[in-house]
C-alpha positions in Angstrom: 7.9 -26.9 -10.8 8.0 -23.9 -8.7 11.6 -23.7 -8.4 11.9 -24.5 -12.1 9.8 -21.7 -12.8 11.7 -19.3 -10.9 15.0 -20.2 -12.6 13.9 -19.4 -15.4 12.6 -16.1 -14.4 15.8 -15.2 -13.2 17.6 -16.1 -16.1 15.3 -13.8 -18.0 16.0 -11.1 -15.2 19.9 -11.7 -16.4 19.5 -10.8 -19.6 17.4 -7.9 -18.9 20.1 -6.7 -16.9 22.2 -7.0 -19.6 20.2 -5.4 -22.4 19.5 -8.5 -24.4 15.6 -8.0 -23.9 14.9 -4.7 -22.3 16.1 -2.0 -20.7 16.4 -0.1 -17.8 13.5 2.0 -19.5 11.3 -0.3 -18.4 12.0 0.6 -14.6 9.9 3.5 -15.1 6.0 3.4 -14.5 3.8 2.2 -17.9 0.0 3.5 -17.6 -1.7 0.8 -19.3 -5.6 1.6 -19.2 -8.4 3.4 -17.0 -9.3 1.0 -13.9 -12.7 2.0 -15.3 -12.5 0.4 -18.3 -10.5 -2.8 -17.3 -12.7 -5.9 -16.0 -10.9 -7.5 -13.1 -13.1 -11.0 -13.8 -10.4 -12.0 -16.6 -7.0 -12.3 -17.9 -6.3 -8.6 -20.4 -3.2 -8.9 -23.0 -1.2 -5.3 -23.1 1.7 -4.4 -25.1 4.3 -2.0 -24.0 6.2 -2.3 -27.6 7.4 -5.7 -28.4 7.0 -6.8 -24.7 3.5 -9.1 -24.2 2.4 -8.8 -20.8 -1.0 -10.6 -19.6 -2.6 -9.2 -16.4 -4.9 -10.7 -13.8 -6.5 -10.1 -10.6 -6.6 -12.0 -7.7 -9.8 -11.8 -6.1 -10.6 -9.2 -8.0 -8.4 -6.5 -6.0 -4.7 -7.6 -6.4 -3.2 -6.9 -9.9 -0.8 -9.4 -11.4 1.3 -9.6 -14.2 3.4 -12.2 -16.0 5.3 -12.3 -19.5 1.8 -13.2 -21.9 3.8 -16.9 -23.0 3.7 -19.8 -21.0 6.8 -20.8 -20.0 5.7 -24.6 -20.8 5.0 -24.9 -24.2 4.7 -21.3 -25.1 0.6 -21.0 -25.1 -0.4 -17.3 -24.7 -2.1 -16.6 -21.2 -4.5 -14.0 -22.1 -7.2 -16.9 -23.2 -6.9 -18.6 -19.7 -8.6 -19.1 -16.7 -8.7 -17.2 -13.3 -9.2 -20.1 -10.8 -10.6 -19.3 -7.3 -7.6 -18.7 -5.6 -6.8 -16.2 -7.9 -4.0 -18.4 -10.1 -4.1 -17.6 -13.7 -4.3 -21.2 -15.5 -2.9 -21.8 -18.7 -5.1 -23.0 -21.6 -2.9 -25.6 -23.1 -1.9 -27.2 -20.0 -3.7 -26.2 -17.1 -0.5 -24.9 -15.8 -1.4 -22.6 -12.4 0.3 -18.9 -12.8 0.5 -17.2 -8.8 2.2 -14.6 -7.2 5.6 -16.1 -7.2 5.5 -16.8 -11.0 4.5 -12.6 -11.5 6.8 -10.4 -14.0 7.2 -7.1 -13.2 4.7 -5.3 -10.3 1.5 -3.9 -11.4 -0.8 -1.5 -9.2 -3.8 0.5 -9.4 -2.6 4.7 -9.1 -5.4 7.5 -9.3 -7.5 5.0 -11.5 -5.0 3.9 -13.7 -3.8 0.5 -13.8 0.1 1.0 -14.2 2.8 -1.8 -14.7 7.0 -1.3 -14.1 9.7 -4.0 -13.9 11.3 -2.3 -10.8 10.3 0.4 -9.4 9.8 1.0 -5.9 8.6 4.7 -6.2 5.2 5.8 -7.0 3.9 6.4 -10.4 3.2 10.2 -11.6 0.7 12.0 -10.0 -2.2 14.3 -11.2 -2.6 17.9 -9.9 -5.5 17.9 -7.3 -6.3 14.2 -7.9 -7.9 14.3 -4.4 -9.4 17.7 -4.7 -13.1 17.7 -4.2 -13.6 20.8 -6.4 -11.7 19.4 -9.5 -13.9 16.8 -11.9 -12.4 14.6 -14.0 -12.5 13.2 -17.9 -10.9 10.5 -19.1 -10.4 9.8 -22.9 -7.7 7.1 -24.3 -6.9 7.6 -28.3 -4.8 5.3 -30.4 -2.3 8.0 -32.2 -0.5 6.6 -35.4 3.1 7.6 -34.8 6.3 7.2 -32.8 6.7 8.0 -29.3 8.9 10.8 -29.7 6.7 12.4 -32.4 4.0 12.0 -29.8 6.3 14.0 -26.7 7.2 16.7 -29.0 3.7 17.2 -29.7 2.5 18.0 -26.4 5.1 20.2 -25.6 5.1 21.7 -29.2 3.7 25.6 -28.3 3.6 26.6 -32.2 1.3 24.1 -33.6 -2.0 24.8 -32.0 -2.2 28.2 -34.7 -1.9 25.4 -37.5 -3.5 22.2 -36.5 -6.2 23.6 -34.0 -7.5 26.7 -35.7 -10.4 25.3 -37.5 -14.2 27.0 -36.0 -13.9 24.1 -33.3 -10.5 24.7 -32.1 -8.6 27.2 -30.2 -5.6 28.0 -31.8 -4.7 31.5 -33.2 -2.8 32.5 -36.6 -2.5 35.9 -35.1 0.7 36.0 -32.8 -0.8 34.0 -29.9 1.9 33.3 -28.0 4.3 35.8 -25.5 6.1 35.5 -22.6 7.9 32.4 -22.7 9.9 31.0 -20.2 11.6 27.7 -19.9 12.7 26.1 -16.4 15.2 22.8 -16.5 14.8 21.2 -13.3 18.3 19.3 -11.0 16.7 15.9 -11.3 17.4 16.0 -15.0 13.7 14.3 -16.0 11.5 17.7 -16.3 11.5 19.9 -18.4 9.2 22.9 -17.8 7.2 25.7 -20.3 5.3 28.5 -19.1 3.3 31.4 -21.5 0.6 33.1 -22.4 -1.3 31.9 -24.8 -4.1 34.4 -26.9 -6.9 32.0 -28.4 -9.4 32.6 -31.1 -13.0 33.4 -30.8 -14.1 30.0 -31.8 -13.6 27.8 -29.0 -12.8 30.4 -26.1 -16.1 29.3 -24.7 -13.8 26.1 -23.0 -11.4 28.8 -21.3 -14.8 30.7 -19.8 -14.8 33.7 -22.6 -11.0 34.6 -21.1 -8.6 35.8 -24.1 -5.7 35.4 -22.8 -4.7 32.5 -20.9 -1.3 31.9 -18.8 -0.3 28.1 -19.6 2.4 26.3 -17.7 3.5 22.7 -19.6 5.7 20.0 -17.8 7.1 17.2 -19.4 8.3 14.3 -16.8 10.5 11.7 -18.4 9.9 9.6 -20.4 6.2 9.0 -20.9 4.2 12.0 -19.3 3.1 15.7 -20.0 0.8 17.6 -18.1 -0.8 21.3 -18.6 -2.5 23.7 -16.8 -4.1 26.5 -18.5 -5.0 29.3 -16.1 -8.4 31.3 -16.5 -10.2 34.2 -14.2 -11.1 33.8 -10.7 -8.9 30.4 -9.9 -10.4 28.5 -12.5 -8.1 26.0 -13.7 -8.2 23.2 -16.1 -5.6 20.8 -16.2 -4.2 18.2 -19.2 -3.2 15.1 -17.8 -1.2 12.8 -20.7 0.4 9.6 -20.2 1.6 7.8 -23.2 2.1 4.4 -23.9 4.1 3.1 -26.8 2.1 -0.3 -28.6 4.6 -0.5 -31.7 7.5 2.3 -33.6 4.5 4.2 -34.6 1.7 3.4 -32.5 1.1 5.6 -28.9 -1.3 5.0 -27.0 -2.5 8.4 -25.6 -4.2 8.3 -21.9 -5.5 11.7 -21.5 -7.6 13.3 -17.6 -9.1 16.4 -18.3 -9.4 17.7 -14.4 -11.1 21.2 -13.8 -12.9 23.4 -11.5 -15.6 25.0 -13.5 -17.9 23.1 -15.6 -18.7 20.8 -13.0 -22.6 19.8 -14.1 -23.6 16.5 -15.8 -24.1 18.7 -19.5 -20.9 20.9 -19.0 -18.7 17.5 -18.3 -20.0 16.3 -21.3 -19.2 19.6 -23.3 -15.7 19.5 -22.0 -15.4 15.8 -22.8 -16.8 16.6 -26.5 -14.2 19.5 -26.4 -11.7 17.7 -25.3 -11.9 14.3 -28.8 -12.5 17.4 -30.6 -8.7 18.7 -30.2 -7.4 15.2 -29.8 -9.1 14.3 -33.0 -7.1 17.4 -35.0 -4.0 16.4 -33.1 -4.8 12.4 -34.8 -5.0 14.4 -38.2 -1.4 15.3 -38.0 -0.1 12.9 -36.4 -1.7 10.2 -39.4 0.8 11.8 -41.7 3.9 11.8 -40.2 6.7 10.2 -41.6 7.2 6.3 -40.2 10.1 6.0 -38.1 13.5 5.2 -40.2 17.0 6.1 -40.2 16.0 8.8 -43.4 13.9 10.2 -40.9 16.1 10.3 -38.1 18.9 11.8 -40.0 16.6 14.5 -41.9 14.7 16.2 -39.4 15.6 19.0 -36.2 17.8 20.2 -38.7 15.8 23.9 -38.8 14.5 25.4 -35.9 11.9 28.3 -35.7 10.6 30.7 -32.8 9.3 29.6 -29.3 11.3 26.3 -30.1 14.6 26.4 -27.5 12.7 24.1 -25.4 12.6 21.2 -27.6 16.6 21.3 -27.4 16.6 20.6 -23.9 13.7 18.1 -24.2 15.9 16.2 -26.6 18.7 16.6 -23.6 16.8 15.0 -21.3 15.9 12.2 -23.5 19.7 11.2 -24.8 20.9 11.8 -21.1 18.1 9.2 -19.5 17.8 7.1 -22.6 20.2 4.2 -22.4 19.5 3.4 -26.3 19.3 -0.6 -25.5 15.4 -0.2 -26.1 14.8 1.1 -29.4 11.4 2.6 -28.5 13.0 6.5 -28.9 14.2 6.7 -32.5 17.6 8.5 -32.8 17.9 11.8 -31.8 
């Protein structure tokens, strides 16, 4: 049965290879949830677009993952059974899922549960994970639109003066942003954005009265962004986004809020409230964008307006690394 089992993985592993299911896309590193939020005691379905994967732990420590179908009679595995040698058991058949039957790896990274098909390097890191003085927030918010709607959004520098400008945001209708500069990096998977940004009166109180703040943005191919926006005295606070792509126009945003001010139980909670607050007029837009279709793709990028050269070379890096057998980019 074992042997049988494995054919059958590799013949699945053949037409990966060959683009009939996936692509190389999925060799990079998928954040699927929070280790805080996952319980270890049970099988947990996640979907990284079309792809079903059902993840278990052995003993409670060792994440494994396998396609979410029973390769029997085609039972989904999410409803079964962790035995106690840590085999997930199918419910139809009782049929005992171990090690040697897992899909992909899957590993716990700076409390994140992450999953790849092959990849032998380490997933993205956040700035000062280890660092005593930083605390941390996590928030994970269900956006309603593509995956490339959701990059060029956090690497979009003009929309905070539209979409975040209401008396609990801080963007600026009033010139806010100078001194841009863009840096392209050899590995051809970064993109970088640095500027000073001039917020409104409204919601300075998150950037500790400053301004003016100096921002720098990276974007790390395919499915992360991170920020850090720079305040007085070394006081930093640093956006952490991965994204994770559920359907054409469904994201999955995982967000880490680290920083090292604002370190008490009642400020964390401020900067947490802060932080659904933006995310929640970010949601607003991103509700009414246009559904992913060839119109679409055809229609827009056509017009380009100040502080915008970056988003050519983040559409660069995404044709060049994009292999276009996964459709989970829309054209560009």
């Amino acid at each position: 049965m074992i042997i049988l089992m494995r054919i059958l993985l590799l013949l699945l592993e053949i037409q990966i290879i060959y683009g009939l299911v996936i692509s190389p896309l999925f060799n990079n590193w998928y954040c699927l949830d929070f280790i805080k939020n996952v319980d270890k005691s049970k099988p947990l379905k996640f979907n990284i677009g079309e792809m079903p994967l059902v993840v278990w732990f052995k003993n409670e420590t060792t994440p494994l993952s396998t396609i979410n179908i029973c390769s029997h009679q085609g039972s989904t595995l999410d409803s079964g059974k962790i035995n106690n040698k840590g085999c997930l058991i199918c419910p139809y058949h009782g049929l005992s899922h171990d090690k040697s039957m897992a899909y992909g790896k899957t590993i716990i990274h700076e409390g994140k549960l992450w999953w790849s098909y092959n990849n032998y390097k380490k997933p993205p890191s956040i700035p000062f994970y280890n660092n005593k003085n930083y605390k941390r927030t996590e928030i994970s918010v269900d956006m309603n639109a593509n995956i490339l709607d959701c990059i060029h959004n956090l690497i979009d520098i003009n929309h905070p003066q539209f979409i975040h400008n209401s008396i609990l945001g801080f963007g600026n209708t009033n010139d806010p942003i100078s001194n841009v500069k863009i840096f392209n990096y050899k590995n051809k998977k970064k993109l970088g954005l640095s500027l000073n940004y001039k917020s409104n009166t409204k919601l300075r109180y998150v950037k500790q009265e400053l301004k003016t703040s100096n921002n720098f943005h990276i974007y790390d191919y395919p499915f992360t962004s991170w920020s850090r926006v720079s305040l007085n005295n070394k006081q930093n606070l640093f956006v952490y986004v991965n994204l994770l792509p559920l359907t054409k126009d469904t994201t999955r945003w995982f967000i880490t809020l680290s920083h090292n001010y604002w370190k008490s139980d009642v400020e964390m909670k401020l900067m947490e409230l802060a932080g659904r607050i933006i995310l929640d007029q970010d949601k607003d837009q991103m509700n009414i964008q246009a559904k992913t279709s060839k119109l679409k793709s055809l229609w827009i990028n056509k017009i380009k307006i100040n502080n915008e050269n970056h988003l050519e070379d983040l559409r660069k890096i995404i044709k060049t690394n994009n292999d276009n057998s996964l459709d989970l980019f829309p054209s560009i």
